[in-house]
C-alpha positions in Angstrom: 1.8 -7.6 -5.8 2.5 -3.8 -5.2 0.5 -1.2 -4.3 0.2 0.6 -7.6 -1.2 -2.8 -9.4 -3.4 -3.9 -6.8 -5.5 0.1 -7.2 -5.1 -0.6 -10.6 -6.8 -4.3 -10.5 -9.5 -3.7 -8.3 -10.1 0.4 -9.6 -9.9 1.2 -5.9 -8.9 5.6 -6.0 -5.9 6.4 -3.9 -7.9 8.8 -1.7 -10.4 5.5 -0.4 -7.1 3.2 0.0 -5.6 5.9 1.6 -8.9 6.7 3.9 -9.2 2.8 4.6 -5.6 2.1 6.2 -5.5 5.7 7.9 -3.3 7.5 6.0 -3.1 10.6 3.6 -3.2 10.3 -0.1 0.8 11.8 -0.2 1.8 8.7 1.6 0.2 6.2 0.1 1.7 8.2 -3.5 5.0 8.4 -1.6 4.8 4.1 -0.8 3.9 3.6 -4.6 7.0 5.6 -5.8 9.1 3.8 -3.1 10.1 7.2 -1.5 8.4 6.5 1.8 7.8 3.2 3.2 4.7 2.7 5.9 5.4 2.5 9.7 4.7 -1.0 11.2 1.3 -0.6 12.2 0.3 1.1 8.7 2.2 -2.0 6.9 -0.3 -4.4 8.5 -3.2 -2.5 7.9 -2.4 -2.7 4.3 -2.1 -6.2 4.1 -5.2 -7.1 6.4 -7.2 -4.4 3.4 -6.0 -6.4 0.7 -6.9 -9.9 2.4 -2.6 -10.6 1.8 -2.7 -10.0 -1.6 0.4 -7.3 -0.9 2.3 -9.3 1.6 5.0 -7.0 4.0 7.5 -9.0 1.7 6.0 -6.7 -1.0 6.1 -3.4 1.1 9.8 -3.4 2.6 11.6 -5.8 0.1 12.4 -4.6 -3.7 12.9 -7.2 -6.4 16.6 -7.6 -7.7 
């Protein structure tokens, strides 16, 4: 699951994600366009939020 869907399934605003992994609203806009990708540290944080529902396959891999 990416980003974008998983705000969209559980209504969760940008600005909260954003808050809850420590990050600015931009970035998290920038990961869900695919023109910045999260450092390391940020990457886990977003998958510990979401309980593993977006895996770091779903962050730093695209689908062919």
């Amino acid at each position: 699951m990416n980003i974008k869907d998983y705000l969209m399934h559980y209504g969760i605003p940008v600005t909260k994600f954003a808050e809850r992994i420590g990050v600015n609203r931009n970035s998290v806009h920038g990961y869900i366009r695919g023109r910045m990708y999260p450092r390391p540290e940020v990457a886990r944080r977003i998958v510990e939020f979401t309980r593993s529902e977006i895996t770091l396959d779903d962050i730093y891999y695209e689908e062919i």
